[in-house]
Backbone as JSON Lines, residues from 0, in Angstrom:
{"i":0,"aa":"X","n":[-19.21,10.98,-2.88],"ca":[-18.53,9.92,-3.57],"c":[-17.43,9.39,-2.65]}
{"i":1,"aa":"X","n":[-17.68,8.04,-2.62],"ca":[-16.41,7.52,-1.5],"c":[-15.32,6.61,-2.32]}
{"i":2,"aa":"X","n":[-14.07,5.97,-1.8],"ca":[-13.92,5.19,-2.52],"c":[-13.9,4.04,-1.7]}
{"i":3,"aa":"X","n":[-13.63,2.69,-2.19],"ca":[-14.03,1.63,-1.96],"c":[-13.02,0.94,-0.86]}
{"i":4,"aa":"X","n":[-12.69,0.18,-0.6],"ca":[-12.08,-0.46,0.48],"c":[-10.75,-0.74,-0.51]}
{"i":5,"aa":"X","n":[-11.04,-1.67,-1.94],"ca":[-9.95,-1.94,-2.31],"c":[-9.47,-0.86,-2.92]}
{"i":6,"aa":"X","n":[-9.9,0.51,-3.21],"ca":[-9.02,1.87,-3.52],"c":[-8.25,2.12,-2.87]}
{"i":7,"aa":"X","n":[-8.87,2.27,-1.33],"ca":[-7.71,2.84,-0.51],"c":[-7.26,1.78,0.33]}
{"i":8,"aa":"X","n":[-7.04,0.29,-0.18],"ca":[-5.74,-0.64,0.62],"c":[-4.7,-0.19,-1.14]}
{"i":9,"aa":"X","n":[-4.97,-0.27,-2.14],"ca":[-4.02,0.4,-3.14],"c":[-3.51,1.69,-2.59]}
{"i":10,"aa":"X","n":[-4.13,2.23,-2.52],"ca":[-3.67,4.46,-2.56],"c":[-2.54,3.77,-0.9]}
{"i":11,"aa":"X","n":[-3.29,2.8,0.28],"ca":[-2.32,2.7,1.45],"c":[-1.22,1.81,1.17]}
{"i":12,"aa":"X","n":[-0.91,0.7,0.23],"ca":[0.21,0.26,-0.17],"c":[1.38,1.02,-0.93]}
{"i":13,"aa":"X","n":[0.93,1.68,-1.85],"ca":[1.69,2.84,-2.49],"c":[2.15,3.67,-1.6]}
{"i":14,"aa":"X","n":[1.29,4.85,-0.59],"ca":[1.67,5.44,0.13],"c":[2.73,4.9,0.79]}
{"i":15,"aa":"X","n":[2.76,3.64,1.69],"ca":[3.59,2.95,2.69],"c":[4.89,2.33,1.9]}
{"i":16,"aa":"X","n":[4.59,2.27,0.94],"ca":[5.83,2.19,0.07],"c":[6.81,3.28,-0.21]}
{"i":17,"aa":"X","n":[6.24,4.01,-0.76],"ca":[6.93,5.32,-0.91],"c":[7.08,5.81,0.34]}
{"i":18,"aa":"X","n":[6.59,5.91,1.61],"ca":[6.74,6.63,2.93],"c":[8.06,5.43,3.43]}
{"i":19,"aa":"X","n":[8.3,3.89,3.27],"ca":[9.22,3.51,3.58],"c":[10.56,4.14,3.05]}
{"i":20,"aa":"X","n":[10.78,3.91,1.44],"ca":[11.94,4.69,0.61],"c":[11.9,6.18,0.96]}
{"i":21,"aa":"X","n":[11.1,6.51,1.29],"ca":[11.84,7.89,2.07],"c":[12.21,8.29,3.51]}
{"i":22,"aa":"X","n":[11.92,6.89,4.13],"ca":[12.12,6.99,5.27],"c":[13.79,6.65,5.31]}
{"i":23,"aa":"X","n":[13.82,5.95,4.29],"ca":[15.23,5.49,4.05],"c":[16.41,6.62,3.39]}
{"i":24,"aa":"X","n":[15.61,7.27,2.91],"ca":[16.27,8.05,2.41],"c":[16.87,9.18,3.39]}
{"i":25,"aa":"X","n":[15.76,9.56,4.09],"ca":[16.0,10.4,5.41],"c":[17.13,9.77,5.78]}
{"i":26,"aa":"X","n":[17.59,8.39,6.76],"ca":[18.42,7.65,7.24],"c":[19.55,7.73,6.48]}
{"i":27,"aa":"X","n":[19.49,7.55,5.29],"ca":[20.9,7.72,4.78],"c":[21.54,9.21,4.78]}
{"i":28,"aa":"X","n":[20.35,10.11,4.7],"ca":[21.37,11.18,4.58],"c":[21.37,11.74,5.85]}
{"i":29,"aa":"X","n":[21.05,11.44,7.12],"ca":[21.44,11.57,8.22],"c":[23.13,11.12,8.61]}
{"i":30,"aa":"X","n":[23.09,9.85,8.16],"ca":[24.39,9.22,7.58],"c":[25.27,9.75,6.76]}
{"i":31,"aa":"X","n":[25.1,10.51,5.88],"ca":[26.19,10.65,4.93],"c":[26.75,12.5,6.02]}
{"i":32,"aa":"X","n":[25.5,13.1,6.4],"ca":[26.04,14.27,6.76],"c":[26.83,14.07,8.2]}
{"i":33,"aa":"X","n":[26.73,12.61,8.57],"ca":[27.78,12.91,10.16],"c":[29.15,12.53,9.16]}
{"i":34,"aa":"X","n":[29.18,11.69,8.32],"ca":[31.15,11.19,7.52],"c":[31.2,12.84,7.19]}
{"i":35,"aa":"X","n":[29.89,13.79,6.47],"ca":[30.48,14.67,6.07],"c":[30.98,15.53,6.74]}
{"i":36,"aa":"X","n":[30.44,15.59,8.29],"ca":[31.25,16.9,9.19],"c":[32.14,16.32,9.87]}
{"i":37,"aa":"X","n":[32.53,14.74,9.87],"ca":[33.8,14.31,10.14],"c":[34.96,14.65,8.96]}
{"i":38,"aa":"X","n":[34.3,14.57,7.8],"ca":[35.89,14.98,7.62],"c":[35.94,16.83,7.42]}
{"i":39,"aa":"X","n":[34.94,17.77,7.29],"ca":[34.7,18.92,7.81],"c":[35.65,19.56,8.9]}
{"i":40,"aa":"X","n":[35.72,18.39,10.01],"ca":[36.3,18.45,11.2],"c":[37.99,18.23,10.78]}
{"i":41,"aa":"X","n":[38.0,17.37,10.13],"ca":[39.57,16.7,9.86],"c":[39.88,17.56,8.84]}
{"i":42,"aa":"X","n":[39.59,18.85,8.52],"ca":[40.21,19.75,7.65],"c":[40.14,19.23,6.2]}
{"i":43,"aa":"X","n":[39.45,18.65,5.56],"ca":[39.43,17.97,4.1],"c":[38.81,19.44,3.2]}
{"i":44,"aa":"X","n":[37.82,19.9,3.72],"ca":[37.66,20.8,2.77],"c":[38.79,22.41,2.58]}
{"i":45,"aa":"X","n":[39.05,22.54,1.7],"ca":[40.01,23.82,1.91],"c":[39.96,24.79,0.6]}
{"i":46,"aa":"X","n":[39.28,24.54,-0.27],"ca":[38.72,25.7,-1.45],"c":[37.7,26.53,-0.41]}
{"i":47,"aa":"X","n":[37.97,27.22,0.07],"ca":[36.81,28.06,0.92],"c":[35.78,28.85,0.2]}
{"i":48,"aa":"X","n":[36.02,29.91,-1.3],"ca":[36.04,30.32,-2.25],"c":[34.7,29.53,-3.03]}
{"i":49,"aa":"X","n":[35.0,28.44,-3.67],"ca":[34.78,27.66,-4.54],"c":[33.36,26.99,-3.62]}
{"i":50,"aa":"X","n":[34.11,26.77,-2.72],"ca":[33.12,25.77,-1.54],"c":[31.34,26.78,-1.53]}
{"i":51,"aa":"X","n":[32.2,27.95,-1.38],"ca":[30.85,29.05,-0.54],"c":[29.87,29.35,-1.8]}
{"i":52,"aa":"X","n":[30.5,29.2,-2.98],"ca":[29.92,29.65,-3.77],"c":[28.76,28.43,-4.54]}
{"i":53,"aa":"X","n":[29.48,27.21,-4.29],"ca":[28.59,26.05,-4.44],"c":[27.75,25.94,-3.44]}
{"i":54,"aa":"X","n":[27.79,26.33,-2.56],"ca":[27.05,26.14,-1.38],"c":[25.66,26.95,-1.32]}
{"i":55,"aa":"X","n":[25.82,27.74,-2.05],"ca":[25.07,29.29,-2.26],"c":[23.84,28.46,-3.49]}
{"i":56,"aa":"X","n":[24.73,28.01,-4.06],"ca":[23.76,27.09,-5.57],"c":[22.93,26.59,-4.88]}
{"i":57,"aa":"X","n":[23.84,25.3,-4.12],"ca":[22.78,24.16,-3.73],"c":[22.04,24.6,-2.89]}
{"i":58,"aa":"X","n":[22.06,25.83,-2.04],"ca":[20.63,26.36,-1.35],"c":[19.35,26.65,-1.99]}
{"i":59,"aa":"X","n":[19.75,27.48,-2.79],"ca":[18.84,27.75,-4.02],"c":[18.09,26.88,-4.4]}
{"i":60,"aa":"X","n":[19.06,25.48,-4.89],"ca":[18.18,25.19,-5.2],"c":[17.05,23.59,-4.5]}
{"i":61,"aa":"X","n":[18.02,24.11,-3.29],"ca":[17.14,23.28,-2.28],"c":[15.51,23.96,-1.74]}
{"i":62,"aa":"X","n":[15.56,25.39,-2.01],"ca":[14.82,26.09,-1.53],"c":[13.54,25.83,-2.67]}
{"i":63,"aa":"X","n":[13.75,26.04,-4.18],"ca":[13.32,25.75,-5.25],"c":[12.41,24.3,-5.36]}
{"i":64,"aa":"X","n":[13.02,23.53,-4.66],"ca":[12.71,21.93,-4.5],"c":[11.87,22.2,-3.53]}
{"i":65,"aa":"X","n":[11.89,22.75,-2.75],"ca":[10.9,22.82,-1.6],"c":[9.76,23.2,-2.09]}
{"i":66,"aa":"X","n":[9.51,24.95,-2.75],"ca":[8.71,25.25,-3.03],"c":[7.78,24.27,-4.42]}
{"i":67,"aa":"X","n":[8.8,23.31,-5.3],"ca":[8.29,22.49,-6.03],"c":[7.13,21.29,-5.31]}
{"i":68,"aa":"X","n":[7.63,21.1,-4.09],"ca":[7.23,20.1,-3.6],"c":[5.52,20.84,-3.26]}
{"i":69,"aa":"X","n":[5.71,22.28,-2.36],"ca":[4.47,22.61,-2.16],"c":[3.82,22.4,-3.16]}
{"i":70,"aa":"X","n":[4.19,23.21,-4.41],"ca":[3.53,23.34,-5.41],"c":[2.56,22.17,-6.06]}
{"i":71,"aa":"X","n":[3.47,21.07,-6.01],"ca":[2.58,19.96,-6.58],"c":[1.83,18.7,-5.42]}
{"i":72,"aa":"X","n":[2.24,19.9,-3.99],"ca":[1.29,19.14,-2.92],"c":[-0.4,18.54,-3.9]}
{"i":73,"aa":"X","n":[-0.7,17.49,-3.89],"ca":[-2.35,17.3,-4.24],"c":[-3.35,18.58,-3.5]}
{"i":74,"aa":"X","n":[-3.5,18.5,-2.16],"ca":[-4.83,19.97,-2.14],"c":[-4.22,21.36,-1.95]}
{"i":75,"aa":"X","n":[-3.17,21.58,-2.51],"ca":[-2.41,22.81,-3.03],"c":[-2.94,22.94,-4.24]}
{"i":76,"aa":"X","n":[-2.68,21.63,-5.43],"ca":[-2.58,21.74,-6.96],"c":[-3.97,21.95,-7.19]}
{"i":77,"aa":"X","n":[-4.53,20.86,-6.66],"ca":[-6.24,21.22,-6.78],"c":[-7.16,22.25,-6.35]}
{"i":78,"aa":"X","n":[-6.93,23.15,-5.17],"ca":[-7.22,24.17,-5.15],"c":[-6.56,25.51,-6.44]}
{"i":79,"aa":"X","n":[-5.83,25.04,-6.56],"ca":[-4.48,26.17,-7.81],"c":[-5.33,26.25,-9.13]}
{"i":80,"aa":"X","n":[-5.42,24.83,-9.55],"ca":[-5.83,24.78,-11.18],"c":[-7.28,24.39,-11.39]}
{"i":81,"aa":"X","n":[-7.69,24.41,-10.18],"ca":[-9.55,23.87,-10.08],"c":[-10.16,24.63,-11.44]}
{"i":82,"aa":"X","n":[-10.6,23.74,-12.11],"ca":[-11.78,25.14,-13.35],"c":[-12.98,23.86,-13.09]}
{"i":83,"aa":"X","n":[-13.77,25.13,-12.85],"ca":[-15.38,24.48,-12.92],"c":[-15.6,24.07,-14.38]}
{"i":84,"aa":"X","n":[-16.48,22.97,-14.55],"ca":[-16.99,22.04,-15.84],"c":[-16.59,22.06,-16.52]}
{"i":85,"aa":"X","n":[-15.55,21.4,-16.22],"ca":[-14.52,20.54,-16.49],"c":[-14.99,18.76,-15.88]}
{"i":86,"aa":"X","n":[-14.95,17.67,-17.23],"ca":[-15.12,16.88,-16.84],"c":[-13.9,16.05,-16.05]}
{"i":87,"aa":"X","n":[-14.49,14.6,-15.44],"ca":[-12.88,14.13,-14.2],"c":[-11.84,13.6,-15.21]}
{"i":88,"aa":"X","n":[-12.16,13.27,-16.33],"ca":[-10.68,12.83,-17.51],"c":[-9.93,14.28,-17.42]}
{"i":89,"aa":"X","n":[-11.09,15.48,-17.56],"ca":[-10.14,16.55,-17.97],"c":[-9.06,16.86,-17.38]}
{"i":90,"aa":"X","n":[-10.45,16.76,-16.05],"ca":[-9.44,17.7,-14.65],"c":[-8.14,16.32,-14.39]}
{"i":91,"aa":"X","n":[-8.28,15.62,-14.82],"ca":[-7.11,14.33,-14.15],"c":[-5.96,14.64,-15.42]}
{"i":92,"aa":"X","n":[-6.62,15.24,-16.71],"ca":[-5.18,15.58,-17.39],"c":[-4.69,17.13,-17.36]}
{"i":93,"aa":"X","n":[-5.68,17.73,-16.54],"ca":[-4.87,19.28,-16.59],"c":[-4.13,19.12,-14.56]}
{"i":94,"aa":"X","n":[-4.48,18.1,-14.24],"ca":[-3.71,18.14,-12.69],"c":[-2.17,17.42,-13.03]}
{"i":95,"aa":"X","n":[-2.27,16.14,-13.57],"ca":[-0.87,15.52,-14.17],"c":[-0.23,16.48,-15.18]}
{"i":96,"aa":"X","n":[-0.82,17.07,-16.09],"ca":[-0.02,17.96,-16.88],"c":[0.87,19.23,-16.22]}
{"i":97,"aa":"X","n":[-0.33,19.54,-14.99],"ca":[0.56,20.93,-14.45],"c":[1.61,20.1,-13.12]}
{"i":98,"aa":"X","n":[1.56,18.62,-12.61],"ca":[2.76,18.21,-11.41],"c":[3.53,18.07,-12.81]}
{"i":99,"aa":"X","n":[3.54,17.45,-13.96],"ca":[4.92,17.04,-15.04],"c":[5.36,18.55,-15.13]}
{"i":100,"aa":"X","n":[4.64,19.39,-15.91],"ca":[5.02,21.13,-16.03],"c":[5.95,21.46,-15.02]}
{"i":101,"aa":"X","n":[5.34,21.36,-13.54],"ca":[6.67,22.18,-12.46],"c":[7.48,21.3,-12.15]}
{"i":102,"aa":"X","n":[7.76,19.55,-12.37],"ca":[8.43,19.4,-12.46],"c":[9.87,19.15,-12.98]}
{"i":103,"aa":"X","n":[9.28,19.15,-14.53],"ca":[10.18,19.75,-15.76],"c":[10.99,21.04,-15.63]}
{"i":104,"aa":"X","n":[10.26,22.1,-15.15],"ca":[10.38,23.29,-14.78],"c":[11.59,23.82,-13.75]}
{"i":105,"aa":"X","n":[11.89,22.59,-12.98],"ca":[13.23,22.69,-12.0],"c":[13.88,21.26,-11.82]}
{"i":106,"aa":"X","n":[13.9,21.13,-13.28],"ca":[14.66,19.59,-13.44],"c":[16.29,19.69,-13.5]}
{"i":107,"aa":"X","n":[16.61,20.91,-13.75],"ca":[17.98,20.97,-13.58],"c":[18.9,21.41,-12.12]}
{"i":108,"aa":"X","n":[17.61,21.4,-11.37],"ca":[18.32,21.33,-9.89],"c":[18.93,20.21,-9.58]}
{"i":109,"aa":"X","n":[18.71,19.24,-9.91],"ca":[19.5,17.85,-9.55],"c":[20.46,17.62,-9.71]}
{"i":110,"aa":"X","n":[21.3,18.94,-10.65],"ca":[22.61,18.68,-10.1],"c":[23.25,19.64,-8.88]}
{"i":111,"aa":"X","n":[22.54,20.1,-8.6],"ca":[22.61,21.09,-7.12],"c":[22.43,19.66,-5.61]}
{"i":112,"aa":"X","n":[21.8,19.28,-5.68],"ca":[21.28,18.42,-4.76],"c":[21.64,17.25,-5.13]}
{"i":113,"aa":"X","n":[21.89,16.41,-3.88],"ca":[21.9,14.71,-3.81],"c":[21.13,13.85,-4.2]}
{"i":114,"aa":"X","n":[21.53,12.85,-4.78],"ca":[21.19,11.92,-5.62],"c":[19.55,11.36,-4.65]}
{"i":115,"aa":"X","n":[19.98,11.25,-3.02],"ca":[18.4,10.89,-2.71],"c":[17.3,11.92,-2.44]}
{"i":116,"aa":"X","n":[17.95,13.11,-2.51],"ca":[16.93,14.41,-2.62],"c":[16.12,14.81,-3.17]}
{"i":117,"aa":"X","n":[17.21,14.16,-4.68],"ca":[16.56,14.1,-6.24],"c":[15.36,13.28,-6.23]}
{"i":118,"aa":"X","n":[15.9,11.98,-5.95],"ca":[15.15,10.78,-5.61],"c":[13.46,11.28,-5.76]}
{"i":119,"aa":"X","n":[14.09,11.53,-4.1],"ca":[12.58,11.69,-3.08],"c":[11.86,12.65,-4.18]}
{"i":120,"aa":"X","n":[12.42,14.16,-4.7],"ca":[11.24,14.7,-5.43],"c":[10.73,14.16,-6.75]}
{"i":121,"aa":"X","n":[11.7,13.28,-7.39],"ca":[11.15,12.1,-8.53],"c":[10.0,11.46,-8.3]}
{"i":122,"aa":"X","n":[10.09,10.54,-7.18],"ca":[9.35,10.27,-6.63],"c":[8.06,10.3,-6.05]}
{"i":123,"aa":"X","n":[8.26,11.62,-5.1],"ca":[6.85,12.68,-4.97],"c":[5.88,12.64,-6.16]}
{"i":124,"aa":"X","n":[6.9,13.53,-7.66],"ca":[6.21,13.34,-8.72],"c":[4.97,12.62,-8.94]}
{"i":125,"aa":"X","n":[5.65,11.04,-9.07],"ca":[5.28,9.94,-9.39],"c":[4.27,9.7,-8.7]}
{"i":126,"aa":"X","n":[4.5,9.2,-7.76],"ca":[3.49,9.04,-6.55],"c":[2.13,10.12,-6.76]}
{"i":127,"aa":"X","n":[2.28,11.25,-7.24],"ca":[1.02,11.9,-7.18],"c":[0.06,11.84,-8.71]}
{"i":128,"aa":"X","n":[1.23,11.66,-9.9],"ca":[0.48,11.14,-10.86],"c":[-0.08,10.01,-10.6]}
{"i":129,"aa":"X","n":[0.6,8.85,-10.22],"ca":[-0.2,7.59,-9.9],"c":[-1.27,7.6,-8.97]}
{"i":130,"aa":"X","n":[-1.61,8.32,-7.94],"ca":[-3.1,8.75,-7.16],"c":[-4.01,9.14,-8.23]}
{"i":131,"aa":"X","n":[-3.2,10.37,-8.74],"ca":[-4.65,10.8,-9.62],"c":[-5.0,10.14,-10.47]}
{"i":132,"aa":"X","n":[-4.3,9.41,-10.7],"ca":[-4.38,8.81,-12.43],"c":[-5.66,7.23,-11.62]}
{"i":133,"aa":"X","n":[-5.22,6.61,-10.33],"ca":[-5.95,5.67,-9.73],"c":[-7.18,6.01,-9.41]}
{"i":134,"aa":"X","n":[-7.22,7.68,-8.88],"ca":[-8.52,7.66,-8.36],"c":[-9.39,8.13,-9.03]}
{"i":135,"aa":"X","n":[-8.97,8.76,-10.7],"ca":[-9.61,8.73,-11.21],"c":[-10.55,7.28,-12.44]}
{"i":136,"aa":"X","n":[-9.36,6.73,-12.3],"ca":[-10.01,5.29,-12.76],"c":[-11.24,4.85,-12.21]}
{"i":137,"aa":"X","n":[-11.09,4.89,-10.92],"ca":[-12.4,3.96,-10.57],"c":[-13.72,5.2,-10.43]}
{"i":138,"aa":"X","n":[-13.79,6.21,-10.98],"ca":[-14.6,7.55,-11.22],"c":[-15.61,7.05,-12.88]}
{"i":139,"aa":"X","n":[-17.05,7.0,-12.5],"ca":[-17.84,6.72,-13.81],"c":[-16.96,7.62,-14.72]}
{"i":140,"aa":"X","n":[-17.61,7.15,-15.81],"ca":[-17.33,8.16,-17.42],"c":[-17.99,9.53,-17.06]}
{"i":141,"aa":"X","n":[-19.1,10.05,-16.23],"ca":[-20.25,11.02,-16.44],"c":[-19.34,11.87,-15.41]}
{"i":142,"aa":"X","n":[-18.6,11.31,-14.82],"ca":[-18.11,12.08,-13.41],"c":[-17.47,13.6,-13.73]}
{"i":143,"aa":"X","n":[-17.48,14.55,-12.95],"ca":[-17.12,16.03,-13.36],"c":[-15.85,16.05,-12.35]}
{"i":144,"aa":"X","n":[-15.55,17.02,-13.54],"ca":[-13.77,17.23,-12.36],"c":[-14.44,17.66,-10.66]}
{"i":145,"aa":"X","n":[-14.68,18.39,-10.37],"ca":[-14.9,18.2,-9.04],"c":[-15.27,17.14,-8.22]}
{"i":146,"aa":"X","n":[-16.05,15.66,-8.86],"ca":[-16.12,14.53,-8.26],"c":[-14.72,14.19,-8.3]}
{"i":147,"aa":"X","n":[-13.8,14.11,-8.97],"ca":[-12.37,13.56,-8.87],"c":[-12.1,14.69,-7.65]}
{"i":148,"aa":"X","n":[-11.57,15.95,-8.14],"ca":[-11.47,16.75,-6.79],"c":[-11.72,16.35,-5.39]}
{"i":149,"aa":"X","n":[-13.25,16.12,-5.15],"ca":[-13.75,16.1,-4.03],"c":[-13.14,14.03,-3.57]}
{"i":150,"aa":"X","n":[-13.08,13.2,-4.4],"ca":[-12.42,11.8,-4.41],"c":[-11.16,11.74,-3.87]}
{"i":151,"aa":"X","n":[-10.2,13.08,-4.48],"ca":[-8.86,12.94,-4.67],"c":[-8.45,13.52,-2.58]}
{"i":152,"aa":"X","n":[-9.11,14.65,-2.44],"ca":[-9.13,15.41,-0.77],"c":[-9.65,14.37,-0.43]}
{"i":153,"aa":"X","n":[-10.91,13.58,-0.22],"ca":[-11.64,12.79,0.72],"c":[-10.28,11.51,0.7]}
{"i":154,"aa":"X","n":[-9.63,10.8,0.02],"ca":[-8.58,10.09,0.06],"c":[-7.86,10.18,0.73]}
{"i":155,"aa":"X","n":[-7.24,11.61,0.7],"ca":[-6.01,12.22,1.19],"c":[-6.63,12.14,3.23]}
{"i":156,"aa":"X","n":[-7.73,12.69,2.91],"ca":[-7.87,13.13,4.11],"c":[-8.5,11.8,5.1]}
{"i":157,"aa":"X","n":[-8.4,10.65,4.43],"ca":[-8.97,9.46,5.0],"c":[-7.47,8.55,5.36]}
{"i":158,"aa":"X","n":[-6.2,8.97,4.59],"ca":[-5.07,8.19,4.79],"c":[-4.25,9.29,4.28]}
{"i":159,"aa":"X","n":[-3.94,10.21,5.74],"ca":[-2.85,11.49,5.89],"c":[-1.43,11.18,5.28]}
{"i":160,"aa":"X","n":[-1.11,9.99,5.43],"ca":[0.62,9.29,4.99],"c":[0.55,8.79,3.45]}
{"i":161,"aa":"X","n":[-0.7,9.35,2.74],"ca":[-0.59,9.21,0.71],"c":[0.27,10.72,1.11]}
{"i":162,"aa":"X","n":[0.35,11.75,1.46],"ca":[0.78,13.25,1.5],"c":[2.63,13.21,1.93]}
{"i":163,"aa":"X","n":[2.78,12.48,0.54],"ca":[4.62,12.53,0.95],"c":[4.7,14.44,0.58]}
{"i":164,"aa":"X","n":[4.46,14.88,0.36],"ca":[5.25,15.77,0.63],"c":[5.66,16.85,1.55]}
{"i":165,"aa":"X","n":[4.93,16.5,2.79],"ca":[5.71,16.72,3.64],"c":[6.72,16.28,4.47]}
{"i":166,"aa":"X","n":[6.84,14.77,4.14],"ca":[8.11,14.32,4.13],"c":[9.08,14.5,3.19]}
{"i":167,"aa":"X","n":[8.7,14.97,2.32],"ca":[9.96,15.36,1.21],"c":[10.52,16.8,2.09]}
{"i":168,"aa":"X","n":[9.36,18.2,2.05],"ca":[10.15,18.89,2.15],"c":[10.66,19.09,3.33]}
{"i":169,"aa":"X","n":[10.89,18.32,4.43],"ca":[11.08,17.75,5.47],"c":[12.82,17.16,4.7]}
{"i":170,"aa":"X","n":[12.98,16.16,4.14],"ca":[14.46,15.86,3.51],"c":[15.02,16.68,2.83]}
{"i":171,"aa":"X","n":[14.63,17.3,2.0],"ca":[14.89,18.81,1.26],"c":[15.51,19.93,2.56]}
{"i":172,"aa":"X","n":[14.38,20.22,3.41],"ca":[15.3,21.38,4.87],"c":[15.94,20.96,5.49]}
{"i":173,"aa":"X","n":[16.1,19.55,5.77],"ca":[17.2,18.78,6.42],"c":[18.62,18.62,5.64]}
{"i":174,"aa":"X","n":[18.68,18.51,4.07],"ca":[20.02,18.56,3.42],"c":[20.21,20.18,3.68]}
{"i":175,"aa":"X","n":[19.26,21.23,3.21],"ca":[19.73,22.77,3.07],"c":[20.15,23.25,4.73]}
{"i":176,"aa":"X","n":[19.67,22.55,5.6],"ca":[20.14,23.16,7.27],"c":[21.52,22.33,7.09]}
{"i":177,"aa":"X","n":[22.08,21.13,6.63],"ca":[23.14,20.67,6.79],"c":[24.15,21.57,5.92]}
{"i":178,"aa":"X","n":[23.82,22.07,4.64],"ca":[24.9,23.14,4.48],"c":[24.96,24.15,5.13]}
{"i":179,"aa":"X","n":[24.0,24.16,5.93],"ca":[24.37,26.31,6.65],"c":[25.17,25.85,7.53]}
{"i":180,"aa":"X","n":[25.71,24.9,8.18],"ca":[26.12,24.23,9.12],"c":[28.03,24.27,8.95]}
């Protein structure tokens, strides 16, 4: 099962969309962490105490975000929750049900982490419900979860840059290396 030309100029507009806003996102917080070790440098922080112990959080739960991100990688999730016969509606609502599940699941990290950190794994989210939810659309009615499966990898693996999340957890180890710092 392939998909069509106009599937994947959709699945490559989305991707390149979302791969821009996180490219941006990267950039800004490249940006925000040089003002932050300038004033680092200029002695601004001085709760040392208070500091270490927040610092300790937001690792956590930068680390948490990371492993979220694996988790709801597409040929992570689909290898994870694969059940044989299972039709492709099913498998397209037990794959979106389990990325909403882990992401619900560490929704209260966002106040540990920066607003574009947050972002980016919102985002991720999104971005992967909207694949599955696309590529299963253009999938007959008769189709079995493994035709979506085998649709959803052959996609991925035809346009490597739909796979934000390794640019997420790529912005995710880049904020958590800026606190060990």
């Amino acid at each position: 099962m392939s998909l069509s030309t106009n599937e994947l100029l959709i699945a490559l507009v989305i991707a390149f969309v979302l791969g821009g806003s996180l490219a941006f996102v990267f950039w800004k917080q490249r940006k925000d962490m040089k003002e932050l070790l300038a004033r680092k440098q200029a002695g601004q922080d001085t709760d040392d105490k208070k500091s270490a112990n927040v610092q300790g959080l937001q690792l956590q739960a930068y680390e948490r975000l990371i492993l979220l991100t694996d988790r709801i990688a597409l040929p992570n999730l689909i290898n994870r929750v694969n059940q044989p016969g299972l039709s492709a509606r099913d498998m397209q609502m037990v794959l979106t049900q389990h990325v909403k599940q882990e992401f619900e699941h560490n929704v209260t990290q966002q106040i540990y982490v920066s607003a574009e950190s947050w972002d980016a794994v919102r985002n991720l989210k999104d971005q992967n419900i909207l694949i599955i939810n696309q590529v299963a659309s253009f999938l007959p009615a008769e189709a079995s979860g493994q035709d979506l499966s085998r649709a959803l990898l052959e996609m991925l693996m035809q346009n490597p840059k739909a796979t934000l999340h390794t640019v997420v957890s790529d912005v995710l180890s880049f904020e958590a290396k800026k606190l060990m710092k």
